[in-house]
C-alpha positions in Angstrom: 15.7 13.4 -16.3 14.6 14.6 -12.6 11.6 16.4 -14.5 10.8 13.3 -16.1 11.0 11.4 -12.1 9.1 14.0 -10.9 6.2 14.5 -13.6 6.2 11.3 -15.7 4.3 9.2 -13.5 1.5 12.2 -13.6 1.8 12.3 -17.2 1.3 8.7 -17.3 -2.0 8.7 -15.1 -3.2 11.3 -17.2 -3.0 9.6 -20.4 -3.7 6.7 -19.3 -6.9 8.1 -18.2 -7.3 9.9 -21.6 -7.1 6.8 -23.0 -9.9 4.6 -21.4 -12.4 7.9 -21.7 -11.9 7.5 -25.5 -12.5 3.8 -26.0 -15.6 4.2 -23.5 -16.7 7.7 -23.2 -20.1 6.1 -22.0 -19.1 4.4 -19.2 -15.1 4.9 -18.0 -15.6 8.8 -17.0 -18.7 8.6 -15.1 -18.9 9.8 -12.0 -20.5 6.5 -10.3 -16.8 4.8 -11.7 -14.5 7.1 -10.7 -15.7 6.9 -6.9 -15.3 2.8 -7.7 -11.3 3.8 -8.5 -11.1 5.3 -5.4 -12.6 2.5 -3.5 -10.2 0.2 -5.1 -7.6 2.2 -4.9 -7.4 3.5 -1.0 -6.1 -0.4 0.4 -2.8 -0.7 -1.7 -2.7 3.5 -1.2 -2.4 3.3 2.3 -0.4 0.3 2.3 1.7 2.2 -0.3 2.2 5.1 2.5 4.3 2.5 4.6 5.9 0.8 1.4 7.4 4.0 0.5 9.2 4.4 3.8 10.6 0.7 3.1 11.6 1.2 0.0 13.3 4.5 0.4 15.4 2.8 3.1 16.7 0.2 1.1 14.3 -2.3 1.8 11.4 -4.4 0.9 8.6 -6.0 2.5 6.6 -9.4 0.8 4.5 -9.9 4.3 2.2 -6.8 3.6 -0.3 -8.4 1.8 -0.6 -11.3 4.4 -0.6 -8.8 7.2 -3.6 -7.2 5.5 -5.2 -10.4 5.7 -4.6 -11.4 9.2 -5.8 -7.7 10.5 -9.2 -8.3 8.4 -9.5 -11.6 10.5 -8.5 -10.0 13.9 -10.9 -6.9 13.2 -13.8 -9.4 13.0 -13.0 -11.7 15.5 -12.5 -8.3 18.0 -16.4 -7.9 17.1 -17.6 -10.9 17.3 -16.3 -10.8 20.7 -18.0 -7.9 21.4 -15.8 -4.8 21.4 -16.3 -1.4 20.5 -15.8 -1.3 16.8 -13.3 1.9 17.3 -11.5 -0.9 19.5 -11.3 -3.3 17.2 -10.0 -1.1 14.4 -6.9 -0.2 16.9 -6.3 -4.0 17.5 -6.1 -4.8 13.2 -3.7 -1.9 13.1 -2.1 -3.4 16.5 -1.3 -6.3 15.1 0.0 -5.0 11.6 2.1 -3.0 14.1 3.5 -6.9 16.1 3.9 -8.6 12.5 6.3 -4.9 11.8 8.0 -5.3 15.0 9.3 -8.9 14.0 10.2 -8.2 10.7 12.3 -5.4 12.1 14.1 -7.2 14.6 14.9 -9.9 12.7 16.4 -7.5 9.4 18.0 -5.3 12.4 18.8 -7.9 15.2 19.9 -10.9 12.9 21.1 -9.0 9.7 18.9 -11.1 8.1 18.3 -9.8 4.3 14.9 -8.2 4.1 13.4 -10.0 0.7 14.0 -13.5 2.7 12.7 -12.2 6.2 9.5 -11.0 4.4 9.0 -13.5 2.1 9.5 -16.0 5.3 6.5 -14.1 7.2 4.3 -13.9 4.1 3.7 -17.3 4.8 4.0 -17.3 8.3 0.9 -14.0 9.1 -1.0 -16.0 5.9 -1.1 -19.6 7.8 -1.6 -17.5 11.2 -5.1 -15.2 9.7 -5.8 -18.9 8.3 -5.4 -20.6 11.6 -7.6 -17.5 12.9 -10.1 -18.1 11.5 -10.4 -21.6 10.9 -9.8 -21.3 7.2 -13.1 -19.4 6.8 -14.8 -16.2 6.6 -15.6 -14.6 10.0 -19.2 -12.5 9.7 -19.5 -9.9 12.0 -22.0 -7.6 13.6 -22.3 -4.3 11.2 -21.0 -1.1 12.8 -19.7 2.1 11.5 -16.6 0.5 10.1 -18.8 -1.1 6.9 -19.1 2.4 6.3 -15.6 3.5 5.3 -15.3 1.9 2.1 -18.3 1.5 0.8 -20.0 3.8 -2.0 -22.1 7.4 0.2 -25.7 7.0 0.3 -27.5 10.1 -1.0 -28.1 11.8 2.2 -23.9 11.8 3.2 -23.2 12.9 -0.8 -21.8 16.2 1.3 -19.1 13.9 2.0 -17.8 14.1 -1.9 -16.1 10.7 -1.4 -16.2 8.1 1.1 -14.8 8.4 4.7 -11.8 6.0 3.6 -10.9 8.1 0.7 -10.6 11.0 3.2 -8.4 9.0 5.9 -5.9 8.5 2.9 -5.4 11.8 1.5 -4.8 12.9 5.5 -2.0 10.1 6.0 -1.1 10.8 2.7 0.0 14.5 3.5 1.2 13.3 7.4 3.4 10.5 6.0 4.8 13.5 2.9 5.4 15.6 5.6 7.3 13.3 7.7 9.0 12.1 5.1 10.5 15.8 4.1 10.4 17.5 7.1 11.6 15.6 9.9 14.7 14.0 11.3 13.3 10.7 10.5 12.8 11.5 7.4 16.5 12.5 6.9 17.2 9.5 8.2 15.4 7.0 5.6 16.7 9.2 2.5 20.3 8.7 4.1 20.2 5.0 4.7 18.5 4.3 1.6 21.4 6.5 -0.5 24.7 5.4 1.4 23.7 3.2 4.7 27.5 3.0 5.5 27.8 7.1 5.0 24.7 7.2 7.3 26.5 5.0 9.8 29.5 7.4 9.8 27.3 10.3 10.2 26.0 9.3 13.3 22.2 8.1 12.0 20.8 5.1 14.4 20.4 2.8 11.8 19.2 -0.5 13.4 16.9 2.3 15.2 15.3 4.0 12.1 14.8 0.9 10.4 13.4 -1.0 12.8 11.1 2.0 12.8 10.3 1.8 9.0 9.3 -1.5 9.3 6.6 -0.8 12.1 5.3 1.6 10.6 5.1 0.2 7.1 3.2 -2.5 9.2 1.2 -0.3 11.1 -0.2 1.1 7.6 -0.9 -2.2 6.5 -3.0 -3.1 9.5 -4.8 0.3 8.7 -4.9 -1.2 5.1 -6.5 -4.2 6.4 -9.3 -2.2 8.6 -10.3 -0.7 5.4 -10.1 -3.9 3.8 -12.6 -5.7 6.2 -14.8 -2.7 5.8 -15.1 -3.5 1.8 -15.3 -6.7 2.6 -17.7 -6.5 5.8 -16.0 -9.9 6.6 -12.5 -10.9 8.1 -11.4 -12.9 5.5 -8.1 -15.3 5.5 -7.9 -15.6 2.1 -8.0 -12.1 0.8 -5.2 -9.4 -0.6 -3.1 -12.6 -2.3 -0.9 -11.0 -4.1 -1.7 -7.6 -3.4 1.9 -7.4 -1.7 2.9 -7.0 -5.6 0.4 -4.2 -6.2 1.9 -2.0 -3.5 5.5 -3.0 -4.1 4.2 -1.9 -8.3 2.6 1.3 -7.0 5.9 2.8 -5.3 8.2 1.4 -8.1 6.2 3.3 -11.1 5.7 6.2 -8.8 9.5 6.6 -9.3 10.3 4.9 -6.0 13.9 3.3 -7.1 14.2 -0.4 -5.3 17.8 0.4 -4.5 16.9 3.1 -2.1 17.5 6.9 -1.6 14.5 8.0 -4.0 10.6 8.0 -3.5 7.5 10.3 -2.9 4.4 10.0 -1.0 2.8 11.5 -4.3 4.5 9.3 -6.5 3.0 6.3 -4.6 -0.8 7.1 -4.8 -0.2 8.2 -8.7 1.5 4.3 -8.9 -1.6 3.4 -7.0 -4.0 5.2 -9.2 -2.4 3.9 -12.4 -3.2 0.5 -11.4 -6.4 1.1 -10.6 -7.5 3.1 -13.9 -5.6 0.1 -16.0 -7.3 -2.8 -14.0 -10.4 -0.8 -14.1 -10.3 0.5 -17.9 -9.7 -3.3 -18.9 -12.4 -4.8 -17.2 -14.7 -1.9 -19.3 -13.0 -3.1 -22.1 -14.0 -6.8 -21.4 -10.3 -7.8 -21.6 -10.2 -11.3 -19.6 -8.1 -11.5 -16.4 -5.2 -12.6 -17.6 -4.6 -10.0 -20.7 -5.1 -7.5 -17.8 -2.4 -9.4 -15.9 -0.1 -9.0 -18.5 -1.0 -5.3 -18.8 -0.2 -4.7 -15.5 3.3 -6.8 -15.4 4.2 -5.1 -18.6 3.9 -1.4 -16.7 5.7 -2.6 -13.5 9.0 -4.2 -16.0 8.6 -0.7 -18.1 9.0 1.5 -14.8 11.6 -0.9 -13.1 13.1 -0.2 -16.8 13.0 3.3 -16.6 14.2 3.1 -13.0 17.2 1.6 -14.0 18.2 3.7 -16.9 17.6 6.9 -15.0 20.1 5.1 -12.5 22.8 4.6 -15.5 22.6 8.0 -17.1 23.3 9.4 -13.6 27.1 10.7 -12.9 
């Protein structure tokens, strides 16, 4: 069963993948679409990154996709205003970072549950980017950041994939790392397992998770700098209801919602599962809602799986 945790979500992609190549050999496996997955898939990826961390500790976090959102809208006001684009990238993350910081306090501070806390601020960072921006789009100036996300001209093909793309394979080996490797890292495993053997054991819990949830944040904000780069506007609006497309990613990676189990890997394989089925169904010319229903029957099957892995344990 641990081979199956470890491996099955591969074996998934890949025949999933398989799958889509045969129904449209023409057009699914070309190399033009697979750099389109990628582009798709590198928000909720890095996003992911953060969610893993949350959900290994036990929690959750419904404010992500908002948090996206509002950093979009705080990119391109930055701009507008005139600051360096570099500058304004650091202020979206910045603020994913504040909206992290108050979720954090009030799980930690308040032992408030984390499912109501997030679900509270989902609305709350939505109507904020809303009140932003004045319920519109915000156009601003192009820079470098319209560059990260968007499909390489042919004089930067070098590249192999976009500068985006790159940025999340790099935090995708940092956040593994830290994850493994470090005390922090311990620390989430521990908490998410047992937090009252944690407690005992000395682990800061309050601490570490206030820490989670910053960072998570912090990744989000990131998300949302990419975002506004494949957008090349702040928009209010946007990510609705990607919250559930990260959340999905880290559960049928293997992620288990009650804590204690997760992988960076497993996350961008979530990710890139949900990309190839959105993707392979628009090829297809399913409608929106049959690929809706697609997509909610893979998140109950891994929550499923998740649960009988949990069961069959000693």
């Amino acid at each position: 069963m641990k081979r199956l945790q470890q491996f099955g979500p591969v074996v998934g992609l890949v025949l999933v993948f398989l799958l889509f190549t045969l129904l449209r050999p023409h057009q699914f496996p070309r190399a033009a679409n697979l750099e389109i997955m990628m582009l798709q898939t590198t928000v909720v990826g890095i996003a992911a990154l953060g969610m893993t961390a949350v959900i290994i500790s036990g929690g959750i976090d419904l404010s992500l996709g908002s948090v996206i959102a509002l950093s979009t809208v705080v990119v391109a006001t930055l701009l507008n205003h005139g600051w360096n684009p570099l500058a304004a990238a650091a202020g979206g993350v910045a603020v994913g970072m504040v909206c992290g910081l108050v979720s954090g306090l009030l799980i930690t501070r308040l032992r408030l549950a984390p499912f109501i806390v997030t679900l509270g601020l989902w609305g709350a960072w939505r109507g904020t980017a809303k009140g932003l921006a004045n319920e519109q789009m915000i156009v601003a100036p192009t820079t470098w950041l319209n560059q990260l996300l968007t499909a390489l001209p042919e004089e930067r093909r070098w590249m192999l994939v976009p500068p985006g793309v790159w940025l999340l394979v790099v935090l995708a080996v940092a956040m593994g790392a830290l994850l493994r490797y470090t005390r922090f890292g311990r620390h989430v495993f521990a908490i998410g397992s047992n937090e009252l053997t944690a407690r005992l054991c000395g682990v800061p819990v309050e601490r570490q998770k206030l820490l989670v949830y910053l960072l998570g944040s912090g990744l989000a904000g990131l998300a949302g700098v990419l975002q506004f780069s494949y957008l090349t506007v702040g928009d209010p609006t946007t990510a609705t209801g990607m919250e559930l497309d990260i959340i999905a990613a880290v559960v049928i990676g293997g992620a288990s919602l009650a804590g204690g189990e997760g992988t960076i890997l497993g996350s961008l394989v979530g990710a890139l599962i949900m990309t190839v089925v959105g993707n392979g169904c628009t090829k297809l010319e399913f409608p929106n809602w049959v690929q809706e229903i697609v997509t909610g029957g893979i998140i109950i099957a891994a929550v499923a799986l998740d649960r009988l892995r949990h069961r069959q344990q000693p």
